[in-house]
KESENU-463453 format. One line per 8 residues: number of its first residue (from 1); their letters; for each residue x, y, z of N, C-alpha, C. Coordinates in steps of 0.001 Angstrom, whole numbers, plus 500000, padded with zeros to 6 digits. Layout:
N
NUM	A	X,Y,Z,X,Y,Z,X,Y,Z; ...
END
This chain:
402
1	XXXXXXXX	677812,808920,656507,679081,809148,657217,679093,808263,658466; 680124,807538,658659,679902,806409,659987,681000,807161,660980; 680497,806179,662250,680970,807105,663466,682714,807332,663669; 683445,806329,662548,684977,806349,662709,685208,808101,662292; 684458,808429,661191,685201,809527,660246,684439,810719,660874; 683437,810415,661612,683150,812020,662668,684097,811890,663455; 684704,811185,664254,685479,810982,664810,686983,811586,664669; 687427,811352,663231,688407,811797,662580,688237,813361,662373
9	XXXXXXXX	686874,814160,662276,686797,815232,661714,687220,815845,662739; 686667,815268,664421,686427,815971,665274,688164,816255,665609; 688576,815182,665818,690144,815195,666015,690673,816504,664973; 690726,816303,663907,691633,817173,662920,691029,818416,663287; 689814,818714,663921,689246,820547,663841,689782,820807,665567; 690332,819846,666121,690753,820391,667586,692341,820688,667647; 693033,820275,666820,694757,820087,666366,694280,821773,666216; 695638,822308,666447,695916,823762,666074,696191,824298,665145
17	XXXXXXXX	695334,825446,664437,695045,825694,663232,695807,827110,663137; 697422,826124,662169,698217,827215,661918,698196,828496,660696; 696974,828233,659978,696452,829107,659235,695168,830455,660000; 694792,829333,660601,693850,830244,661585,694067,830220,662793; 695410,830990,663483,695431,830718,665175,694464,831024,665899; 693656,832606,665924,692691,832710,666420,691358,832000,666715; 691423,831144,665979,690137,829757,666141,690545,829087,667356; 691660,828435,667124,692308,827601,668090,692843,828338,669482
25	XXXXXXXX	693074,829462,669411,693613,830488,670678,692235,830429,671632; 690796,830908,670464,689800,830734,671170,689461,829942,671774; 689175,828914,671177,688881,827591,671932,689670,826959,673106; 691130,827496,673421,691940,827236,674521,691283,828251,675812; 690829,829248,675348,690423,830314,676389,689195,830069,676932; 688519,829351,675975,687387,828689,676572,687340,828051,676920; 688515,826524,677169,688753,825582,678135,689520,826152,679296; 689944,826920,679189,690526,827553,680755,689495,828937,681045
33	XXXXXXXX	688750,828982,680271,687316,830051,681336,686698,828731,682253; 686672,827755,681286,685638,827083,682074,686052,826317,683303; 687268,825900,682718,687920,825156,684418,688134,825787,685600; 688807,827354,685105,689096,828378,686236,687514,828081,687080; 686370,828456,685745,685219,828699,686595,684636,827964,687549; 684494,826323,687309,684393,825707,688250,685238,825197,689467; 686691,825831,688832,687467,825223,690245,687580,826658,691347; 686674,827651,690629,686251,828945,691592,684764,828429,692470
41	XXXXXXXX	683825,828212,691510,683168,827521,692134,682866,827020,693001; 683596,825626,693133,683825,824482,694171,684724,825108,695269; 685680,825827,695097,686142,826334,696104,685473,827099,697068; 684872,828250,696105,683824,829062,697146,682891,828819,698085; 682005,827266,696969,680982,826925,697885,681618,825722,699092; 682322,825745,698876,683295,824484,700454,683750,825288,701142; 684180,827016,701039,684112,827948,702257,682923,828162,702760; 682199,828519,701698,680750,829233,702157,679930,828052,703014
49	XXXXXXXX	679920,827035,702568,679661,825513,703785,680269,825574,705086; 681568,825148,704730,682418,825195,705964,682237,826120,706679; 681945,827801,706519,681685,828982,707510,681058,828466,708094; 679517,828024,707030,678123,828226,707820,678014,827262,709001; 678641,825702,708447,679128,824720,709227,679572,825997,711382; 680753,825455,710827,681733,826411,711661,680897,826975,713040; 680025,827965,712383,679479,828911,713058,678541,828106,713771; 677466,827264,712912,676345,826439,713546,677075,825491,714669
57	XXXXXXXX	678052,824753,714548,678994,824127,715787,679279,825131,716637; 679909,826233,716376,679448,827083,717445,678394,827560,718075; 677067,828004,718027,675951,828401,718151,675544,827075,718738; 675043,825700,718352,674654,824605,718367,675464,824731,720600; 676873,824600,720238,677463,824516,721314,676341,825528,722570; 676774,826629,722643,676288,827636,723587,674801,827850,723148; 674630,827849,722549,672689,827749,722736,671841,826699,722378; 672425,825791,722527,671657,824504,722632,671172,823941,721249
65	XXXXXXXX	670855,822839,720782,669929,822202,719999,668678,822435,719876; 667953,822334,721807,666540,822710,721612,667010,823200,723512; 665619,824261,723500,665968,825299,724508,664067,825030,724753; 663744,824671,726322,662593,824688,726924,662334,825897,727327; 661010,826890,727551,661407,827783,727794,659824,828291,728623; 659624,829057,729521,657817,829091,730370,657706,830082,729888; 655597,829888,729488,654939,830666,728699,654380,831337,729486; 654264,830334,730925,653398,831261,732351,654752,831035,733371
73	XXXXXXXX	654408,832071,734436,655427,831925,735475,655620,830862,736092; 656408,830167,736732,656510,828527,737381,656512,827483,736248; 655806,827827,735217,655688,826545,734106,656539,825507,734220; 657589,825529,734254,659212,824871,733869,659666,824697,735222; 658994,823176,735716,659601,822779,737138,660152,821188,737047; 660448,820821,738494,660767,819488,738097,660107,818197,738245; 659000,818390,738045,657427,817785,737804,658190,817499,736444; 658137,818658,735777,658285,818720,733937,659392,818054,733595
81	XXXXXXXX	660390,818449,734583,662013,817647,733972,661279,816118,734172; 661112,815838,735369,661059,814267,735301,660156,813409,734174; 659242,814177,733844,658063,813152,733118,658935,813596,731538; 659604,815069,731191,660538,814647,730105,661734,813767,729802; 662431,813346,731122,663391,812295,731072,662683,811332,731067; 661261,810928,730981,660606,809703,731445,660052,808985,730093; 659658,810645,728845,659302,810731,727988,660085,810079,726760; 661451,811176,726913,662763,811346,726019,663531,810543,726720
89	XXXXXXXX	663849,809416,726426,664941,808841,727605,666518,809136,726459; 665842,808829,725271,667162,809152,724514,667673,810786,724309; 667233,811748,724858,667768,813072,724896,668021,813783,726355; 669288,814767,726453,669543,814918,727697,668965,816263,728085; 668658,816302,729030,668053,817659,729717,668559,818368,731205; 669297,819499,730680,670114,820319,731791,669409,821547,731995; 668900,821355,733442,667466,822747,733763,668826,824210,734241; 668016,825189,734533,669271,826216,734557,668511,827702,734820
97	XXXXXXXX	669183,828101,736072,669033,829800,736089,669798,830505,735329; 668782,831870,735471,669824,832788,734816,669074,834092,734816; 670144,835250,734857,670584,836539,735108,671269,837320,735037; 671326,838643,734891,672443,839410,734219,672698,839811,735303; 674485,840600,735050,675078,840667,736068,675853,841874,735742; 676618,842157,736522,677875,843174,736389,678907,842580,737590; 679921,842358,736974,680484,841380,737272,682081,843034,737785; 682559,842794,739008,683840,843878,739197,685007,843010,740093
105	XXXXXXXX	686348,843432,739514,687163,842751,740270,688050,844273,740649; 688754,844408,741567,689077,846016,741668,688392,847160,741044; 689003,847460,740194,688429,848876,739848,687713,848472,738365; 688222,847307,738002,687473,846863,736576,686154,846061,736503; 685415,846540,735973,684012,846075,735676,683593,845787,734011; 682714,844449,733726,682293,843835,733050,680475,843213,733173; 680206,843586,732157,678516,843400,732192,678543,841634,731608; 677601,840631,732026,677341,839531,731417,676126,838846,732462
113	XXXXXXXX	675879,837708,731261,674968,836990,731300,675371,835914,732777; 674720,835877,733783,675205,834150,734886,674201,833102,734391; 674383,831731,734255,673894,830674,733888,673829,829719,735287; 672807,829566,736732,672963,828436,737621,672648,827311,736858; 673725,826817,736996,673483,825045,736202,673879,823344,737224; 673459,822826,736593,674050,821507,737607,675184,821078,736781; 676321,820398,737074,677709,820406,736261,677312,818947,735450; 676856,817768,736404,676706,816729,736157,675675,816671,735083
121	XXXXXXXX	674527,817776,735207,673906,817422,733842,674228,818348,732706; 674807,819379,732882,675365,820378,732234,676653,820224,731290; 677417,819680,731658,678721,818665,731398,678280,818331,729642; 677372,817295,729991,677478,816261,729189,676483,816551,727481; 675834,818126,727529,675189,818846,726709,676133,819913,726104; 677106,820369,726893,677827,821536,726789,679566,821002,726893; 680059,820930,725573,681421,820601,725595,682210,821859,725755; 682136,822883,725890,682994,823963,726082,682794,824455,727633
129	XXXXXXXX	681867,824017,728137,681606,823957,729831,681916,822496,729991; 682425,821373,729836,682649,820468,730282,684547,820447,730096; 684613,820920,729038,686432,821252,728907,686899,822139,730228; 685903,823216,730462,686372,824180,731058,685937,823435,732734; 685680,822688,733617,685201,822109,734643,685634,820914,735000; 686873,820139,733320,687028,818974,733833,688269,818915,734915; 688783,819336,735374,689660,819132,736617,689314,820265,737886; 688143,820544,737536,687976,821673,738972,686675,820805,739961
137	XXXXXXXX	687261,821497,741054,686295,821200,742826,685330,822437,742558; 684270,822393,742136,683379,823121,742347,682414,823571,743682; 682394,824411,743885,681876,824852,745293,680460,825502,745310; 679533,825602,745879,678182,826588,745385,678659,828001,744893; 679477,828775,745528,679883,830017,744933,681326,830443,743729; 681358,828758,743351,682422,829328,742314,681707,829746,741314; 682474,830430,740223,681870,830500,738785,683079,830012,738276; 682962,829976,736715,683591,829765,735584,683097,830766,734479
145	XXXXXXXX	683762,831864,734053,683645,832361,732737,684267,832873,731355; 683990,833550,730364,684295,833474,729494,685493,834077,729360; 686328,833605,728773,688267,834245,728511,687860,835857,728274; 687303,836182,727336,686492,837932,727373,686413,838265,728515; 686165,837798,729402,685682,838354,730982,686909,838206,732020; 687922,837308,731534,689097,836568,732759,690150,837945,731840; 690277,838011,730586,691188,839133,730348,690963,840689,730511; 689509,840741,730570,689025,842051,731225,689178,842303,732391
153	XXXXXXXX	688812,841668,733240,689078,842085,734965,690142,841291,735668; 691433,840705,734435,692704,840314,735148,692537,838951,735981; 691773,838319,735605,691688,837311,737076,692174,836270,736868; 692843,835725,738702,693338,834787,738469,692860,833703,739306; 693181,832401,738957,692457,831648,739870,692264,831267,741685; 691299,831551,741972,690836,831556,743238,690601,833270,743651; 690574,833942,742849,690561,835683,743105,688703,835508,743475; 688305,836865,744620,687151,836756,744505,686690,838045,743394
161	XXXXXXXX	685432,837820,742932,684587,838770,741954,683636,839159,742852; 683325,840616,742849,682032,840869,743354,680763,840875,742038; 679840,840504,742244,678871,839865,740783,677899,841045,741743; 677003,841914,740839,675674,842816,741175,675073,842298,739878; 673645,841858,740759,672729,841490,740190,671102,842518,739872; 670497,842446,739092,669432,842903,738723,668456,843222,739654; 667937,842319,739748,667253,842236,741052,667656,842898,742284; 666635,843608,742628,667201,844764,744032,666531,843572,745467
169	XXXXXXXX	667039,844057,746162,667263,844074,747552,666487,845040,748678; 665366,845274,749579,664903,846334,749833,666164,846470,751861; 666760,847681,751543,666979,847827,753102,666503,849190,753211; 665681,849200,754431,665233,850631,754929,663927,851523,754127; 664503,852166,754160,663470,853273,753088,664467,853503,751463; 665685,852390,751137,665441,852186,749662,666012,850563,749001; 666343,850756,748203,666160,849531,747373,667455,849382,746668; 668728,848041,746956,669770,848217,746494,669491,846793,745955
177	XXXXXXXX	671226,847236,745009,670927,846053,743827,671830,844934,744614; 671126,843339,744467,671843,841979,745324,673330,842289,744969; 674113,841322,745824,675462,841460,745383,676136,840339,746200; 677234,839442,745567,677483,838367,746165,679000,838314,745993; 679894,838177,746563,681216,837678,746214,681758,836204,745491; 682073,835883,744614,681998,834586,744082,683776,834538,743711; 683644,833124,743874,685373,833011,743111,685368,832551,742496; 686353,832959,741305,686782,832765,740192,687673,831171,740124
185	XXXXXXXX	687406,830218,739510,687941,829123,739117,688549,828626,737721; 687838,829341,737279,688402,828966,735327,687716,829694,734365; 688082,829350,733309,687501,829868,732519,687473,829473,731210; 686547,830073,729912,686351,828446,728735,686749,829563,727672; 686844,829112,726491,687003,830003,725374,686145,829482,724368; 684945,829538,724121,683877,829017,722781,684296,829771,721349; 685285,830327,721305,685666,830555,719972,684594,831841,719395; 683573,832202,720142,683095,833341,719341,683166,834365,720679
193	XXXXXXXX	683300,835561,719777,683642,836631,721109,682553,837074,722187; 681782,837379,721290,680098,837243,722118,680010,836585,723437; 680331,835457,723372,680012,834248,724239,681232,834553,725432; 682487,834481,724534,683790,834715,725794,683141,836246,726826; 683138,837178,725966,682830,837801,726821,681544,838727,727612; 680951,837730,727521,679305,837430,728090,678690,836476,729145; 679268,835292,729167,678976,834223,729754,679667,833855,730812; 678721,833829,732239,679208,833205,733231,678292,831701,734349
201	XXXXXXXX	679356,830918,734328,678359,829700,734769,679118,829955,735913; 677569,829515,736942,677629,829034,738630,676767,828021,738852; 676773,827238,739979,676210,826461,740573,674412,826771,740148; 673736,826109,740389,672031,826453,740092,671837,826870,741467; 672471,826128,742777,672174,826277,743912,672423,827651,744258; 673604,827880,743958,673620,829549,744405,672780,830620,743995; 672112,830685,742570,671123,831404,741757,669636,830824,742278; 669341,830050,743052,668308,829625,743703,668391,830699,745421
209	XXXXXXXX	669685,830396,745798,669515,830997,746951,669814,832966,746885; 670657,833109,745871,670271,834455,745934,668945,835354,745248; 668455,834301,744123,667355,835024,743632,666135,834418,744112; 666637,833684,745275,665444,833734,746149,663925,832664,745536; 664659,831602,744538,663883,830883,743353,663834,829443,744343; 662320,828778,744043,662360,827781,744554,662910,826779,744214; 663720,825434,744892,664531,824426,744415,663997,823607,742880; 662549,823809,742780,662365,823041,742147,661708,823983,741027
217	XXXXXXXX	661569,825103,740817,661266,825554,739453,662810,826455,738912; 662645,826588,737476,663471,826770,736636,663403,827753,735442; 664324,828612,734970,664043,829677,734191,664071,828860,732531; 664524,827698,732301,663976,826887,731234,665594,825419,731299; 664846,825076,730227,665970,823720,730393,666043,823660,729285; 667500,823476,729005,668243,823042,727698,668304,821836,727153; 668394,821125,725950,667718,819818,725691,668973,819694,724209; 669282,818488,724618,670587,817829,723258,669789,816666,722253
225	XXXXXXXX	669471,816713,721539,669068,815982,720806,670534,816027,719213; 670440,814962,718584,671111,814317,717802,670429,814932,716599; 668955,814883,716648,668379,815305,715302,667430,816344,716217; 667429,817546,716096,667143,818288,716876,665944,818767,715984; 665613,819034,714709,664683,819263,713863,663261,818330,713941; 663777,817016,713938,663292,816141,714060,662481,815823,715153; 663727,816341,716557,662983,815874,717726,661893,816964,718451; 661833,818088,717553,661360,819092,718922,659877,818952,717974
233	XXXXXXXX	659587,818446,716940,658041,818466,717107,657349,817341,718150; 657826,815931,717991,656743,815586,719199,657268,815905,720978; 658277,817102,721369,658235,817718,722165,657262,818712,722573; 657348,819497,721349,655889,820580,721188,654396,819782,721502; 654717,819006,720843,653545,818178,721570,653070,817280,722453; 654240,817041,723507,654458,816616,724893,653913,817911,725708; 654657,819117,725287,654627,820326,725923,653070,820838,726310; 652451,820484,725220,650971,821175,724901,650204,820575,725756
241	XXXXXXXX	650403,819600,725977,649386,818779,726729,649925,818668,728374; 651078,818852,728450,651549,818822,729592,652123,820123,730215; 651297,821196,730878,651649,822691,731279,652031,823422,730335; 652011,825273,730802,652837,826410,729799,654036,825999,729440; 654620,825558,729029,656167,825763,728322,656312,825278,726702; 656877,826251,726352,657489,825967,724683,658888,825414,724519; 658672,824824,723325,660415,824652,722725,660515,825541,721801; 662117,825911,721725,662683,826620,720923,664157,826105,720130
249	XXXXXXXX	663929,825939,718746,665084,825129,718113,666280,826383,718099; 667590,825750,717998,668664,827010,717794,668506,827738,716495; 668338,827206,715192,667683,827848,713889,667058,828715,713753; 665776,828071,714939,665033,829283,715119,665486,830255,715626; 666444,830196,716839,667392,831646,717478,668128,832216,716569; 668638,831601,715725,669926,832088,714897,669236,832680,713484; 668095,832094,713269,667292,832003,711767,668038,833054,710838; 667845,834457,711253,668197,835934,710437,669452,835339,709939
257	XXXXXXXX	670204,834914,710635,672068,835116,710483,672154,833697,709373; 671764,832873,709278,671767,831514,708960,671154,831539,707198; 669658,832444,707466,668884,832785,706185,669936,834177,705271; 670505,835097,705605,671706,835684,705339,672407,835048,704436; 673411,833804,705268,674310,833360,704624,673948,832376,703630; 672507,831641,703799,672426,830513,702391,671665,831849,701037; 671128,833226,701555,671344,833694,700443,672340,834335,699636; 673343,834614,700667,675117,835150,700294,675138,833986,699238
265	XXXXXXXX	675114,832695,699824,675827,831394,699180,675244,831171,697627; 673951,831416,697623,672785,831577,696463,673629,832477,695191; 673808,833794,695800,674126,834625,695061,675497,835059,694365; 676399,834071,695058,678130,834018,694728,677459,833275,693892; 676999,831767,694138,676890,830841,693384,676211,831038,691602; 675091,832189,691683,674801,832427,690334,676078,833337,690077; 676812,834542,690736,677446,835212,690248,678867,834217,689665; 679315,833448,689999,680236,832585,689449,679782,831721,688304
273	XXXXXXXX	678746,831996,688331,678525,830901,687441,678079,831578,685875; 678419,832801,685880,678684,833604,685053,679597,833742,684433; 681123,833265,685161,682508,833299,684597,681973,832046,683687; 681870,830882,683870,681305,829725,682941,680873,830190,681691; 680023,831048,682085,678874,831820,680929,679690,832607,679856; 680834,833467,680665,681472,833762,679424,682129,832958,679144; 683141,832505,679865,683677,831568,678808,683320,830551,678125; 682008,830236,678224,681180,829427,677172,680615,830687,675649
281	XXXXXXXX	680886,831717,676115,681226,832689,674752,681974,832124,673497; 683483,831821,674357,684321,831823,673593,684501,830137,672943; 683514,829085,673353,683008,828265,672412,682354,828182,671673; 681177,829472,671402,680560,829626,670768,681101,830445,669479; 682248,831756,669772,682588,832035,668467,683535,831053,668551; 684697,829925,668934,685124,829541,668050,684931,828442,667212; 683943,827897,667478,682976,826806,666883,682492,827995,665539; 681782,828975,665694,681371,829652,664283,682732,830285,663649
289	XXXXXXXX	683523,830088,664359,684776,830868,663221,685510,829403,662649; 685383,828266,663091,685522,826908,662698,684429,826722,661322; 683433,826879,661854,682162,826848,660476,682502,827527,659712; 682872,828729,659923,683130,829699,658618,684162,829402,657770; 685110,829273,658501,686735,828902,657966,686801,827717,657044; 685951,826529,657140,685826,824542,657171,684316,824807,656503; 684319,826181,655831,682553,826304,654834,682685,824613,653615; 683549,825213,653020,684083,824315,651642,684282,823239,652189
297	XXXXXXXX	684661,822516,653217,684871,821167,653345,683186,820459,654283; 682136,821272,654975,681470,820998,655239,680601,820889,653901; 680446,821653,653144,679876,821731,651905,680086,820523,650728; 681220,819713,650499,681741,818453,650330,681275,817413,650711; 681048,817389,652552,680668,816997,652642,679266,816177,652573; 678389,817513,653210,677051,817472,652615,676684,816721,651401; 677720,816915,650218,677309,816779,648821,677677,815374,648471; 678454,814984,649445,678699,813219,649212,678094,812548,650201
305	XXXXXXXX	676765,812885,650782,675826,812092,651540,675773,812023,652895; 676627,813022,653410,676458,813335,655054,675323,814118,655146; 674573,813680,656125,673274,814125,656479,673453,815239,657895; 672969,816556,657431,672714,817511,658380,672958,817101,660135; 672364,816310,660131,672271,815461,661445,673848,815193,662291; 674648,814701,661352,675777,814257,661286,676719,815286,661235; 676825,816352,660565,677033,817653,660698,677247,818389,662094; 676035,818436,662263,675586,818909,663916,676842,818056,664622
313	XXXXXXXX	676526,816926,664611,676705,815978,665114,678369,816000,665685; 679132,816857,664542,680682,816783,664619,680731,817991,665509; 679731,819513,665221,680405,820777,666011,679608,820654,667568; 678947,819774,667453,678401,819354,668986,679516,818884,669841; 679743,817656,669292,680856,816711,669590,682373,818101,670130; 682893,818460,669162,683654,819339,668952,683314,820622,670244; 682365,821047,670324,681925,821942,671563,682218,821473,673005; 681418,820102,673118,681526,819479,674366,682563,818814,674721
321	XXXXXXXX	683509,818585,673995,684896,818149,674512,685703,819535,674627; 685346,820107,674332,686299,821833,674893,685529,822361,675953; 684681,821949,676385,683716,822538,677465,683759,821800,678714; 683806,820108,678165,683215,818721,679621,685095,818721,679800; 686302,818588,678993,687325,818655,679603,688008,820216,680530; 687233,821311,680345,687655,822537,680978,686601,822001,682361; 685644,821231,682116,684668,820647,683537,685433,820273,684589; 686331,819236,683765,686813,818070,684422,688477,818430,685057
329	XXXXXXXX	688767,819175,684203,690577,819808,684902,690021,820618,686247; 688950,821640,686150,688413,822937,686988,687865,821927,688281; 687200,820825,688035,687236,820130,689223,688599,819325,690185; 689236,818864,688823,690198,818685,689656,691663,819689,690088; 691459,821051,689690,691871,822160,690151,691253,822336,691467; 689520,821946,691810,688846,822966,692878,689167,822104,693798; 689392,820003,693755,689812,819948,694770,690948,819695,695367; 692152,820388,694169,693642,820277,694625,693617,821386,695292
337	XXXXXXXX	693005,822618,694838,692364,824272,695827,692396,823681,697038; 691410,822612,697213,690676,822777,698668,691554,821896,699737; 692493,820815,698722,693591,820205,699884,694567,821213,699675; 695000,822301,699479,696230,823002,699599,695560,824072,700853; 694544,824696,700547,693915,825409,701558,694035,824730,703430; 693184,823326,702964,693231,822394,703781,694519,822491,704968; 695363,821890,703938,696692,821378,704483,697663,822234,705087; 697724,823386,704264,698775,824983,705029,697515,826037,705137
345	XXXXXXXX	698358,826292,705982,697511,827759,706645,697857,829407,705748; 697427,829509,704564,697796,829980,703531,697119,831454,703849; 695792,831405,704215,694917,831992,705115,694832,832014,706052; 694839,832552,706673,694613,832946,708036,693427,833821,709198; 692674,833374,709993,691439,834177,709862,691200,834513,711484; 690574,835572,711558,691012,836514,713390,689811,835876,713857; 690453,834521,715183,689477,833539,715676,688182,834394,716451; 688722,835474,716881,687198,835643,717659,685997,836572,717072
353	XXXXXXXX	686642,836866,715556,685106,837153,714620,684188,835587,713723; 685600,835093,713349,684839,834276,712635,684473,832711,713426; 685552,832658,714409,684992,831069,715387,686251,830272,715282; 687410,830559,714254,688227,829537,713774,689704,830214,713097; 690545,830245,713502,691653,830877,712428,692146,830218,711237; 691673,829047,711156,691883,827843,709714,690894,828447,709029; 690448,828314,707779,689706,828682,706678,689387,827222,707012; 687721,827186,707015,686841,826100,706816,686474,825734,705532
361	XXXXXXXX	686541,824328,705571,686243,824016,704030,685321,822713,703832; 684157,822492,703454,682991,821876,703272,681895,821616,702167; 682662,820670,701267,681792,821062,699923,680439,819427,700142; 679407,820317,700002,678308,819012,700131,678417,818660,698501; 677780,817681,698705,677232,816522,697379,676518,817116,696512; 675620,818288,697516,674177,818463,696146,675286,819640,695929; 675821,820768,696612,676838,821650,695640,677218,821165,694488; 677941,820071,694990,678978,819495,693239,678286,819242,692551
369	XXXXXXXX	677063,818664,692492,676514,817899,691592,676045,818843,690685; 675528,820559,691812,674820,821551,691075,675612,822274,690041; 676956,822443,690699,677956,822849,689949,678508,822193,688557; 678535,820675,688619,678980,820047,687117,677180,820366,686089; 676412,820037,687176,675103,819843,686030,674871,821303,685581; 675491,822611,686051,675337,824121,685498,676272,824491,684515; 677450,823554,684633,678623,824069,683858,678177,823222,682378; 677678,821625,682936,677377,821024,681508,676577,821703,680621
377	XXXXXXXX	675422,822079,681428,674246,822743,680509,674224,823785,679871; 675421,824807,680613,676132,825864,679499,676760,825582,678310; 677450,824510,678879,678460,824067,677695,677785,823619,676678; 676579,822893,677001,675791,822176,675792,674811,822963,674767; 674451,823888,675939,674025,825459,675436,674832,825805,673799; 676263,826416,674985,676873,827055,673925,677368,826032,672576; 677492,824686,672939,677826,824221,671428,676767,823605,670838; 675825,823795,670706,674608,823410,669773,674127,825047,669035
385	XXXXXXXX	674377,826121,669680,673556,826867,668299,674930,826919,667043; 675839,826999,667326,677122,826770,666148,676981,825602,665181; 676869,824660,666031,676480,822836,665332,675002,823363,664768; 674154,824357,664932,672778,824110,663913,673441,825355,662904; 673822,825930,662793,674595,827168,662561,675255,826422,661154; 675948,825493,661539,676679,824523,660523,675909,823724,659547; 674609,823520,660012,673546,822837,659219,672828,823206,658016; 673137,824936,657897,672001,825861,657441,673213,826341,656439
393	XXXXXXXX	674145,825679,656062,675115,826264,653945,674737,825595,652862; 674459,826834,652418,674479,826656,651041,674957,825731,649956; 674996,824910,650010,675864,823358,649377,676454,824260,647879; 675300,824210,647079,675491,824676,645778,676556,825977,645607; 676019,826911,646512,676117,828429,647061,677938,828303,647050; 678242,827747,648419,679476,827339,648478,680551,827449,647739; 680155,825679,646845,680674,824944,646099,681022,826144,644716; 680215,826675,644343,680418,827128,643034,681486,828852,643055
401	XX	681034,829648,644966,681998,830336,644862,683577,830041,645176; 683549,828908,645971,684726,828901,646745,685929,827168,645683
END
């Protein structure tokens, strides 16, 4: 049998079989299981990216790339900053106090984190503190904080805050907690709520002079690196040799929340890939209800010198073009999905849980690739036991009942 007339067989058993609709009904249901499935797929995993994305640009933002941090008291001074700018010339380093606070403007009170920072080196590590600072006169006692904190205690610009700090104070025979008046100048919005309403930046100078910290040591320094994975091992090993202090990558801060979501992503991903699975069912019976139906003409065949091989050869053929074209529509379903998503705001999502009110969308390379090479291997799955299925009639058997 030469390759024109498999060719021909394959064509005439895919035309719709008005004696047998159910063959042909099947085999349509199994090209739209399979496309639905991958253009579910691809969709899911370019949210489930894009979140994780999303979130890490957030996080990345407010807790740094890589975070210096003292293992002994004093460790982290500016001995250390200088010989690391001297070290790292290509990464930036913004040193920084910090302390919790309770922050009251009249009768309203708010608990958060204060950050003393320098603006000039702080700026240029921190884009949501550099948005929020670029047109203000900063003074030692201004702050800047989080929209969470400016809609809680009403404030407006130039209002003073009274800030109580941790750290007590001894007058007399007892012990009160510091307390400073600071004014309010602005304020940033980082898109996660946590942060809005937690975070307050001041001067370093002022957190030096009220907590009573010397000019030149530091509660740790924040560090921007480009490849931040990359860069904090021969930091760790700057560190080791040079005084107590560790690095700490943001991954590592975030790790739990991060390891979470690539197993969420793991587990949609096999669970979808189950819709495939059935509907690679329904290539499998209709490929055997094709064999059954096309007994007598496979049997013909056989008997005028088509070789088993060749056989196979047609319900293979016949499988994988109802399987690789439900591949190929479902992809280009998942990424007409992902520019319609894209383009209108169809979705809509409450910015200060998730970071973003757009639906994020981010499909990597090794996703797709995992996704066509899972859908093929089903498909090839399901049309080869039918095609050996077809191999194994009775020639004689057949021929003499039918």
């Amino acid at each position: 049998m030469n390759k024109e007339l498999v060719n021909f067989i394959v064509k005439k058993y895919l035309k719709f079989d008005k004696k047998n609709p159910f063959i042909s009904i099947s085999a349509i249901l199994a090209f739209i299981g399979v496309a639905i499935g991958v253009m579910v797929l691809i969709i899911t995993m370019a949210i489930m990216n894009g979140t994780a994305k999303e979130f890490e640009n957030k996080l990345f933002t407010m807790n740094y790339p890589l975070s210096i941090y003292p293992k002994f008291q004093n460790s982290v001074d500016n001995d250390l900053l200088k010989s690391l700018e001297k070290e790292f010339p290509h990464l930036k380093f913004s040193p920084y106090l910090s302390s919790q606070v309770i922050l009251q403007s009249g009768e309203s009170m708010n608990g958060g984190m204060i950050f003393g920072v320098d603006p000039k080196r702080e700026a240029p590590i921190n884009s949501i503190y550099e948005k929020a600072v670029k047109n203000l006169e900063l003074d030692k006692y201004d702050i800047v904080v989080g929209n969470g904190i400016k809609e809680n205690l009403y404030l407006a610009q130039g209002e003073k805050v009274t800030l109580y700090f941790t750290s007590l104070s001894p007058t007399g025979l007892s012990m009160m907690p510091k307390l400073k008046r600071f004014t309010y100048e602005g304020s940033f919005k980082s898109g996660l709520h946590a942060y809005d309403k937690t975070y307050v930046y001041t001067s370093i100078e002022a957190l030096q002079t009220l907590l009573k910290k010397p000019k030149t040591i530091y509660d740790g320094i924040h560090v921007y690196s480009d490849n931040a994975m990359k860069d904090i091992k021969p930091l760790k090993e700057f560190l080791a040799l040079n005084g107590g202090a560790g690095v700490v990558g943001w991954w590592q801060q975030n790790g739990n929340f991060f390891a979470a979501m690539e197993m969420e992503k793991k587990a949609l991903f096999i669970v979808l890939m189950l819709i495939i699975l059935v509907a690679s069912l329904n290539i499998i019976s209709s490929l055997l209800m094709t064999v059954m139906s096309r007994r007598k003409e496979i049997a013909l065949l056989l008997s005028m010198g088509a070789t088993s091989k060749e056989i196979k050869k047609i319900f293979l053929k016949l499988g994988t073009i109802i399987g690789f074209s439900g591949i190929i529509i479902g992809i280009g379903l998942g990424f007409l999905g992902m520019w319609i998503l894209d383009t209108f705001e169809i979705i809509s999502l409450p910015a200060d849980v998730y970071g973003t009110s757009k639906l994020p969308l981010d499909l990597s390379t090794f996703d797709f690739v995992s996704i066509v090479i899972g859908a093929a291997v089903i498909v090839l799955i399901s049309s080869y036991y039918p095609a050996k299925k077809a191999t194994n009639i009775d020639v004689i058997d057949v021929l003499r009942n039918e």
